[in-house]
C-alpha positions as CSV (number, residue, x, y, z in Angstrom):
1,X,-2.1,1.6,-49.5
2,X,-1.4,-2.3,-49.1
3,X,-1.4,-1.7,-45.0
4,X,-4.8,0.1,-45.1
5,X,-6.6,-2.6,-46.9
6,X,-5.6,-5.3,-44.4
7,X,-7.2,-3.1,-41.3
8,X,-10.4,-3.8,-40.0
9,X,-12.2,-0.6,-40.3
10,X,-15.3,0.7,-39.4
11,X,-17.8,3.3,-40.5
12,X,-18.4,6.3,-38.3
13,X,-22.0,5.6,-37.7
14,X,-20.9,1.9,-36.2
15,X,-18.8,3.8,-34.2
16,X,-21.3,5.7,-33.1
17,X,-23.7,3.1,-32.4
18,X,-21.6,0.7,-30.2
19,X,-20.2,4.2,-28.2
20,X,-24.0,4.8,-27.3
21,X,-24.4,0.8,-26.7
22,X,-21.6,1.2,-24.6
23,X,-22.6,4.6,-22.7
24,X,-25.5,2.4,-22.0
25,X,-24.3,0.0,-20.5
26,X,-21.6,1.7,-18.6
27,X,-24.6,3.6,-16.9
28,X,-26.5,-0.1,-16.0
29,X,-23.5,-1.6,-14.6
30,X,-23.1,1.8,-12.2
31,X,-26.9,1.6,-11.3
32,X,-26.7,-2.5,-10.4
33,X,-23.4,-1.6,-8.4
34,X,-25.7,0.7,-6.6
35,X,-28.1,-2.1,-6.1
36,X,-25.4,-4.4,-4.6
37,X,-24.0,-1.6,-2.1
38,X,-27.6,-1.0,-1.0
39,X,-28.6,-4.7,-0.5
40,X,-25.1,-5.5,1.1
41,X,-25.8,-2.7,3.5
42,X,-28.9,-4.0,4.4
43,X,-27.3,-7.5,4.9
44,X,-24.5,-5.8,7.6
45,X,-27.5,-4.1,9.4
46,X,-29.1,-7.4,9.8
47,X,-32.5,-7.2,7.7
48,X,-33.6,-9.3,5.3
C-alpha cells in the first residue's frame, strides 16, 4: 500500500479530458501538415 500512495495518479475523467485534448490536437497538427504540403507544392510550381 506504501508504493501506491507515492504514484501520481489521476482520475478517469482527467484522463478522459486530456485524451480528447490530445485527439484534438493530434487532428490540428495533421490539418497544418496539410497546409505546409500544399503551400510547399505551390512554392516548387513557382507561384506565390
Amino acid at each position: 500500500m506504501q508504493g501506491l500512495r507515492r504514484l501520481e495518479l489521476v482520475t478517469r475523467e482527467e484522463f478522459d479530458v486530456q485524451s480528447q485534448v490530445l485527439a484534438r490536437t493530434r487532428a490540428r497538427l495533421e490539418e497544418l501538415e496539410g497546409q505546409v504540403a500544399r503551400l510547399e507544392a505551390e512554392l516548387t510550381r513557382g507561384r506565390p
